[in-house]
Every structure is written in C-alpha cells, then in structure tokens.
C-alpha positions as CSV (number, residue, x, y, z in Angstrom):
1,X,20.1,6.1,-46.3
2,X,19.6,5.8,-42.5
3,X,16.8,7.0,-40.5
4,X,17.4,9.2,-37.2
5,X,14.8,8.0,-35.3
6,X,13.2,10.2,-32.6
7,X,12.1,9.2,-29.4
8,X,8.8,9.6,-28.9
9,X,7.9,12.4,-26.1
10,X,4.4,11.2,-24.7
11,X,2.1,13.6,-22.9
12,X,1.1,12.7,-19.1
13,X,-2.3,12.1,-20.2
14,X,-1.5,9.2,-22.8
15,X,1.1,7.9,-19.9
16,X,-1.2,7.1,-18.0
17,X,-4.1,6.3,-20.7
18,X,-1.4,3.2,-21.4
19,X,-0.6,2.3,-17.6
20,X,-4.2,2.2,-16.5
21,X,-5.2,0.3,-20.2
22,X,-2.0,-2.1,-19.8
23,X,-2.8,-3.3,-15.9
24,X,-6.4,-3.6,-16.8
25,X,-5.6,-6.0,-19.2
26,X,-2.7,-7.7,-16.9
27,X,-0.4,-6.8,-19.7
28,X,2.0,-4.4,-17.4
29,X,4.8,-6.4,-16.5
30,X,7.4,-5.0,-14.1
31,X,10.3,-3.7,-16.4
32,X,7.4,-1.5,-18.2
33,X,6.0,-0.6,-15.0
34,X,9.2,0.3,-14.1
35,X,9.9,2.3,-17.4
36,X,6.3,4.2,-17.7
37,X,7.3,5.2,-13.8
38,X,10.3,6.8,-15.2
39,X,8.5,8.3,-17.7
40,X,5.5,9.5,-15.8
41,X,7.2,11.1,-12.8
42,X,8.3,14.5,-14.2
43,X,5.2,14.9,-16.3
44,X,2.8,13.9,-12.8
45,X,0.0,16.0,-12.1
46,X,-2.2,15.5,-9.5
47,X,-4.6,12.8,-10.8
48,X,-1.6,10.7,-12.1
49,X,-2.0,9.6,-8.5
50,X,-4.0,6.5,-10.2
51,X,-1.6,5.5,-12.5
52,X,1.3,5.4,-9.8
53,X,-1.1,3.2,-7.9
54,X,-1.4,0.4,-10.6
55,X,2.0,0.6,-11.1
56,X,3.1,0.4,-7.5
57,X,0.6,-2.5,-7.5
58,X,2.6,-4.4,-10.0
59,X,5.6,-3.4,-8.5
60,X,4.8,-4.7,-5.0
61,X,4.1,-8.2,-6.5
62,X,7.1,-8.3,-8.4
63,X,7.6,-11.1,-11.2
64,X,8.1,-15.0,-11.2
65,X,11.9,-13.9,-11.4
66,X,12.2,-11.5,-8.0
67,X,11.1,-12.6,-4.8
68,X,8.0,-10.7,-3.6
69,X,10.1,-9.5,-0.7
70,X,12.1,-7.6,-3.3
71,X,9.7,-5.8,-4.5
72,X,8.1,-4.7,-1.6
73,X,11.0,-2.9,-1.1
74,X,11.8,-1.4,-5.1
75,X,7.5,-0.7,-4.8
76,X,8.4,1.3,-1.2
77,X,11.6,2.9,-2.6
78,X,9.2,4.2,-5.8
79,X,6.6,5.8,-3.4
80,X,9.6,7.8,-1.5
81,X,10.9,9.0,-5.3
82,X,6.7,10.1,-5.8
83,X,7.0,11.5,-2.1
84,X,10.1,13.5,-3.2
85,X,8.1,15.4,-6.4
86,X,6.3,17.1,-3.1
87,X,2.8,17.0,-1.7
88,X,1.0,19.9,-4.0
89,X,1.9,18.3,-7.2
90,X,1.2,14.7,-6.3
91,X,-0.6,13.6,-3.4
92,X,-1.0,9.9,-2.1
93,X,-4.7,8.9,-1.7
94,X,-6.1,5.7,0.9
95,X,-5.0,3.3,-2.2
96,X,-1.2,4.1,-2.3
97,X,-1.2,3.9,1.5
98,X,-3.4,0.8,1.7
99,X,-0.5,-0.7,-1.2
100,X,2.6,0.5,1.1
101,X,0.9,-1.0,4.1
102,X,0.3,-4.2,2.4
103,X,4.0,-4.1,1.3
104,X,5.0,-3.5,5.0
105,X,2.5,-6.3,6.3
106,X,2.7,-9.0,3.7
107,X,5.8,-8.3,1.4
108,X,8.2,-7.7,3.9
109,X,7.4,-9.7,7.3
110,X,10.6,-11.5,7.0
111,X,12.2,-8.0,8.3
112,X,8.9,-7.6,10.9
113,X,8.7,-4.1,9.3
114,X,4.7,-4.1,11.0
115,X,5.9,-1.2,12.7
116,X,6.2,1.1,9.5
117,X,3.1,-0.1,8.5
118,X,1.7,0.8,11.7
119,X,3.6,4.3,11.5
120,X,2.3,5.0,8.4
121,X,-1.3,4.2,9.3
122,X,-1.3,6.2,12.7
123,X,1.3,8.7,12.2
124,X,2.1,9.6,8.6
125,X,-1.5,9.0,6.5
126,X,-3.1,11.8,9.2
127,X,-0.2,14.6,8.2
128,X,-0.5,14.0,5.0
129,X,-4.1,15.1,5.0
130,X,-4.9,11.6,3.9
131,X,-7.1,9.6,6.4
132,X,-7.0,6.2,7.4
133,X,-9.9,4.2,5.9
134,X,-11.3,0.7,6.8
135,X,-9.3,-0.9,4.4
136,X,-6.2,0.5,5.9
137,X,-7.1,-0.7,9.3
138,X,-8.3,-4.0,8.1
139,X,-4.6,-4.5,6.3
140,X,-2.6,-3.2,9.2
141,X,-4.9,-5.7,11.7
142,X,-4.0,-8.3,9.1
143,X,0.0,-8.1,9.2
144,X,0.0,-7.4,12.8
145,X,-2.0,-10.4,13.6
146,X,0.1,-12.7,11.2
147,X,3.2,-11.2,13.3
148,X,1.5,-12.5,16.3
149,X,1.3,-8.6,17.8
150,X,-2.6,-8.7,19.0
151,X,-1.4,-6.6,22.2
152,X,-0.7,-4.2,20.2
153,X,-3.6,-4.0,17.5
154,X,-6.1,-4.4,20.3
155,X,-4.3,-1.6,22.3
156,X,-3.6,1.3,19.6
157,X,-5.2,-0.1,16.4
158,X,-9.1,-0.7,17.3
159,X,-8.4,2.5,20.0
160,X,-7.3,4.6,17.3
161,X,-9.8,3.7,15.0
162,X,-13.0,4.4,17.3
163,X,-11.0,7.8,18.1
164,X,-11.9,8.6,14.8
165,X,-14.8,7.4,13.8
166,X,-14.1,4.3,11.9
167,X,-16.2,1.6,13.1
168,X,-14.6,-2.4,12.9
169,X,-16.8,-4.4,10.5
170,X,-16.7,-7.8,10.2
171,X,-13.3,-8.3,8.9
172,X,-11.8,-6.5,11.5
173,X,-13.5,-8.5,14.7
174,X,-12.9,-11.9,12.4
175,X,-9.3,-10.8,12.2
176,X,-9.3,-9.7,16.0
177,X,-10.6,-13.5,16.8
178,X,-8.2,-15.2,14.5
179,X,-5.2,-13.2,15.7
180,X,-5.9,-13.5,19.6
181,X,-7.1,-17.3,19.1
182,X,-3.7,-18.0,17.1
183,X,-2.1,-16.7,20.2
184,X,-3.8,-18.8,22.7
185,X,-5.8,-16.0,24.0
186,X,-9.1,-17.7,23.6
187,X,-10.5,-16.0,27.2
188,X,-10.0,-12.3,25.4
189,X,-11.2,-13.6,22.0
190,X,-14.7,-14.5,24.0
191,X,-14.5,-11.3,25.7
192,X,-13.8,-9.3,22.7
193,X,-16.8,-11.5,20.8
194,X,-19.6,-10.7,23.8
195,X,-18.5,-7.0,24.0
C-alpha cells in the first residue's frame, strides 16, 4: 500500500524559528535560503523582517558555485519581491538596508552600482521611515572610497550625515583618509585630519 504523503504547511513562526536556528549554526546554505524565502514570504508579518535579513545575508554571499557578483544581484532582486508584499506588512529595518548597500558597494562594483547604494542611503532609507545609521554611512563611505569617488562622499555623504545628526566616528574619518590618500589627495587628507 502506498502512502500519500502531505506536504507539510509550517506556520510563520517555526519559518523563521528554523531560518534564524539554521544561519546561527552556518547550516543555511543558499538553495534553502532560497526555498524558506519562498516559503516565508506569504506567511511574513512584520517581525519576519529578521529572518529575511539572515537570509538575504546568505544570499548576498552566494556559494563556492556562484560568483558573489551573482548573488548580489538574486539577494537585491529578493528585497524588491519583500518590497512588493508592501510597507505595512513588512518593513525593512537599518540591517536590510546596511545588506543591500553592501551588495551595491562590495558585490557589485564590477557594474559601479555605488550610485544605488548611494540612492538608497540618501533618498530611499528616509521615505521609507527608516533612517540612515552609522553603519550605513560607514558602508556607503566604504564602496565609494574603493570606487575612487571621495569628491563625492566628502561632498554629499559626511554633509548629509551632519545634517542629521550622525556624527563620523573613527571608521568613517579612517575611511575618509584612506580613500582621499588612495587618490593622491594627501593635502585634503591633512586638512580633513586637523579639522
């Protein structure tokens, strides 16, 4: 006699119980991050926010198999299917921002897409109701810096950020240096050093 086997209709709750336990333990690997995604999305409330982080995480480093290029883009192509479920019933935080930005910086610079990270970080975080922390900054001074653009994080970036009241630490004036030296600006790196 054969068995009809059911599939198994998991509550949002135990998704994401198995998304957040899986990553912690560096056992989510892309085609079940991929999968639980699937999964997840029409059950999402509002807190499943976390879970789509870790998985866009995973996502955004890809596998020994897919360049990391590749899935910047699938991890950037999941956050406009979360953007899609609308902004009531799941919200980005900072961290899914910070992730995209990264993927913009770092994932795919071979495509100098620095200006979408710096769209999301000045344009798109703010109307969401989501704003801009350190971390975003210091990500966005990072990729601009590696893309040899210090005009233009000097200019809007460390502007912007004093605008509204997020003060450059460490990271960010170290970045600054780096960036402006790597540029052969050493007389501005003093100047912004001594200021």
């Amino acid at each position: 006699m054969s068995r009809v086997v059911k599939p198994v209709h998991r509550t949002c709750l135990q998704l994401e119980r198995i998304i957040v336990e899986q990553h912690r333990s560096g056992s989510l690997g892309l085609e079940d991050a991929l999968n639980l995604f699937d999964e997840l999305l029409p059950r999402a409330r509002s807190a499943s926010v976390h879970a789509f982080n870790r998985v866009l995480t995973v996502v955004a480093h890809g596998d020994s198999s897919s360049s990391q290029r590749h899935g910047a883009a699938l991890a950037v192509s999941l956050f406009n299917t979360m953007a899609q479920v609308g902004v009531n019933k799941l919200a980005a935080d900072a961290c899914t921002f910070g992730i995209l930005i990264r993927c913009f910086c770092n994932g795919l610079c071979d495509g100098k897409r620095t200006s979408d990270a710096m769209d999301i970080v000045l344009r798109r975080m703010p109307e969401l109701g989501c704003t801009p922390n350190l971390f975003s900054y210091n990500t966005l001074i990072k990729g601009l810096s590696y893309g040899k653009q210090m005009s233009d994080t000097l200019n809007i970036v460390l502007r912007r950020m004093l605008e509204l009241g997020c003060t450059p630490n460490v990271v960010s004036y170290n970045t600054f240096i780096k960036g402006l030296c790597d540029e052969r600006r050493s007389q501005e790196a003093l100047e912004l050093l001594f200021t």
